[in-house]
C-alpha positions in Angstrom: -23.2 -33.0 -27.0 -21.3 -31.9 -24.2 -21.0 -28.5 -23.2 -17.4 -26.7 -22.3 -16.2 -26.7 -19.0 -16.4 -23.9 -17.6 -13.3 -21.2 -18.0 -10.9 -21.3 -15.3 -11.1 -18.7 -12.3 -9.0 -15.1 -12.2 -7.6 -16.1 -9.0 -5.3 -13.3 -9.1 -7.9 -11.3 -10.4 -10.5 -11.9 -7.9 -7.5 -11.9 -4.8 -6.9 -8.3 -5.8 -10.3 -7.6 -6.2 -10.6 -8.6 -2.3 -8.0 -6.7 -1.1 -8.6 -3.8 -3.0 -12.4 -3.7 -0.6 -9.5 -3.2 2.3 -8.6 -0.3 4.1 -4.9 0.7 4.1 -4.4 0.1 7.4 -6.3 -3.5 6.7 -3.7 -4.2 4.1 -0.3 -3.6 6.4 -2.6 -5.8 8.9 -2.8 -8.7 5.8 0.3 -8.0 5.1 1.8 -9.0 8.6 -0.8 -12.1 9.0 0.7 -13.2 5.5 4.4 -13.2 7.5 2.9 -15.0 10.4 3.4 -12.2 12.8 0.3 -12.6 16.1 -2.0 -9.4 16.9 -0.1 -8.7 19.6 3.0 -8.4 17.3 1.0 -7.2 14.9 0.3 -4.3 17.4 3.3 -3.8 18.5 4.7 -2.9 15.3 1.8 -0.5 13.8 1.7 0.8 17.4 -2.2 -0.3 18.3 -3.5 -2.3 20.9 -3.9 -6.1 20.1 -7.6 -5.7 20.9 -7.7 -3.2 17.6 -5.5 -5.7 15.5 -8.2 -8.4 16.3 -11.0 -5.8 15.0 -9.5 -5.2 11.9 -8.5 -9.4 11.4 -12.2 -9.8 12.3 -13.1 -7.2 9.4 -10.6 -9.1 7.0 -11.9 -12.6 7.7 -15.4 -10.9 7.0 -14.5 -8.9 3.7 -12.4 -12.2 2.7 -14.9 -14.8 3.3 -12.1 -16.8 5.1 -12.3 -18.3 8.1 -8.3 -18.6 9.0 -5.1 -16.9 8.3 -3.6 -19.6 6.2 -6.6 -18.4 3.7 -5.9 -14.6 4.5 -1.9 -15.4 3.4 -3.1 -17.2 0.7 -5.5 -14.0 -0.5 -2.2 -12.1 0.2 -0.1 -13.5 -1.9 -2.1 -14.1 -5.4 -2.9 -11.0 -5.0 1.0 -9.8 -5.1 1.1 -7.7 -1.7 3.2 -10.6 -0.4 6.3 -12.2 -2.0 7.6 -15.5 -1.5 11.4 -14.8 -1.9 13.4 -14.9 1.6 14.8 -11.4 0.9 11.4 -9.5 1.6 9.8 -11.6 4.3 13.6 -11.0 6.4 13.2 -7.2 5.2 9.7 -7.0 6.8 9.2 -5.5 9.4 10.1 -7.6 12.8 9.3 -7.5 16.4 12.9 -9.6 16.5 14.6 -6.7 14.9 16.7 -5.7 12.3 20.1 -7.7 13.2 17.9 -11.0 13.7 16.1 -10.2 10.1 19.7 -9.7 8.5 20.9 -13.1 10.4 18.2 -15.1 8.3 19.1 -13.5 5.5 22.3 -15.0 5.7 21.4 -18.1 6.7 18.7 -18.5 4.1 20.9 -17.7 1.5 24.3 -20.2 2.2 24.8 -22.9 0.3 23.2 -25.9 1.5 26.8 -27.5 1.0 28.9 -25.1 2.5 
């Protein structure tokens, strides 16, 4: 006899499970980490110092159990509070700014041909 494997893990379950043990202000901060924006972007944006950015990545990585921000992105986006489409990551917010977001917009959605 051989006993069932064991059922598969709710990994979108258990990713918003995590982030729903997160502030709101911890979930913009995920949120931008997901994008790949740094702390002192990060701080520019949601008007903080880099220093309190840093706090609240330290309280994520903690709450997470993750030791890196590829794992925090990857937390983010089973969890659905970051999409993969181009359309949202060139809408989110950018220390670039708007006209550079719109730019890769455009460019991400040409035809590879033309």
């Amino acid at each position: 006899y051989t006993p069932p494997p064991p059922p598969p893990p709710d990994i979108r379950g258990d990713a918003i499970a995590l982030v729903g043990t997160l502030t709101d202000r911890q979930r913009e901060v995920v949120t931008l980490i997901a994008l790949g924006r740094t702390d002192k972007q990060i701080g520019r944006l949601l008007h903080r110092s880099p220093r309190t950015i840093g706090g609240h990545r330290h309280a994520i990585h903690a709450a997470f159990g993750t030791p890196s921000a590829v794992e925090v992105s990857l937390v983010a986006y089973r969890a659905g509070i970051v999409r993969t489409d181009t359309r949202h990551a060139a809408e989110a917010p950018s220390p670039v700014g708007a006209r550079a977001a719109a730019k890769r917009l455009a460019l991400a959605e040409t035809p590879c041909g033309g």
